[in-house]
C-alpha positions in Angstrom: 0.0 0.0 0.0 1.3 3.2 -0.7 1.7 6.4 0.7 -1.6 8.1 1.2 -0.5 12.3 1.4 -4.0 13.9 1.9 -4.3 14.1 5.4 -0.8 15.7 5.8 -1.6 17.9 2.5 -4.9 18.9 3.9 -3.0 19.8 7.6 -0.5 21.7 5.3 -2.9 23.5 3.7 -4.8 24.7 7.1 -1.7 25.8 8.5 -0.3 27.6 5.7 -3.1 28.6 3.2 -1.4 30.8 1.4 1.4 28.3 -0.1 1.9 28.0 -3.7 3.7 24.6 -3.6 1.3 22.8 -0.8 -1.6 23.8 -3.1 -0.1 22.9 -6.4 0.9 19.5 -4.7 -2.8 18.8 -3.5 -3.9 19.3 -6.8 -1.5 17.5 -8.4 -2.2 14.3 -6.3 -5.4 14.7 -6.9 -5.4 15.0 -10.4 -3.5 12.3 -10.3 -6.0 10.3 -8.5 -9.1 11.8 -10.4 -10.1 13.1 -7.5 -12.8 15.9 -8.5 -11.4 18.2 -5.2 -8.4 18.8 -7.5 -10.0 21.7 -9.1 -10.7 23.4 -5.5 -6.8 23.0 -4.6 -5.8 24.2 -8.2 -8.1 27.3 -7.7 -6.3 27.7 -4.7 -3.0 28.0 -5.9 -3.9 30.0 -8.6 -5.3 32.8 -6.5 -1.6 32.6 -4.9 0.4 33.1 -8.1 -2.3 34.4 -10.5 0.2 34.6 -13.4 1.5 31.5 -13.2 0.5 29.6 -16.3 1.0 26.0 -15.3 -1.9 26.8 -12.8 -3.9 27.8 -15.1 -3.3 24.8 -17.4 -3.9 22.4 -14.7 -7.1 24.2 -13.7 -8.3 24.2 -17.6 -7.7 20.4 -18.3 -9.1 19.6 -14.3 -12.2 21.5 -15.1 -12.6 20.0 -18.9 -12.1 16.6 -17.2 -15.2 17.6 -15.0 -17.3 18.0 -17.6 -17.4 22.3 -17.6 -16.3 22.7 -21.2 -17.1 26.6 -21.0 -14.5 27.7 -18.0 -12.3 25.2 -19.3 -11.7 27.1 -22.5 -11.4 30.3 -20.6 -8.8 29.0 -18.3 -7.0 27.5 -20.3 -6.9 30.5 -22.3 -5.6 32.4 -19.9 -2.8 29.5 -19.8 -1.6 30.4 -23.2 -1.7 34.0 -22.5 0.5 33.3 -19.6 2.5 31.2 -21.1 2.4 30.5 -24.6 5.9 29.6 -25.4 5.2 26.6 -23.0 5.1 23.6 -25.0 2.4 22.0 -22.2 -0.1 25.4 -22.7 0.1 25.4 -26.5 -1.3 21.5 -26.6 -4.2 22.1 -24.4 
């Protein structure tokens, strides 16, 4: 059995709301899990570094996977805005 982080990422997150990284994280292990709170943890992090474009991307495909086509597009438009020369943006 593995390790299972979301207790420890959720007491992260309580203590320290404003972190990028423990945000980012939660989302990505929930993403990873296809756990619909990723889009919660992605918003998170993105109101922490609003111009950060891998946020964004993340938050886009997390919210297409959820079956919102229409904020989907605009996030991830706002991804390529962001970052456009990022290979990752540009194939979303």
């Amino acid at each position: 059995r593995g390790l299972y982080p979301v207790p420890l990422l959720d007491a992260a997150r309580t203590r320290h709301p404003a972190d990028f990284e423990i945000a980012f994280m939660q989302g990505t292990w929930f993403a990873a899990q296809g756990d619909p709170r990723r889009i919660g943890a992605f918003e998170a992090a993105r109101a922490v570094r609003p111009d950060n474009a891998v946020v964004w991307n993340n938050l886009g495909t997390s919210l297409e996977t959820a079956g919102d086509g229409d904020a989907a597009v605009a996030v991830l438009g706002q991804a390529v805005a962001l970052g456009g020369d990022q290979p990752k943006t540009l194939c979303n």
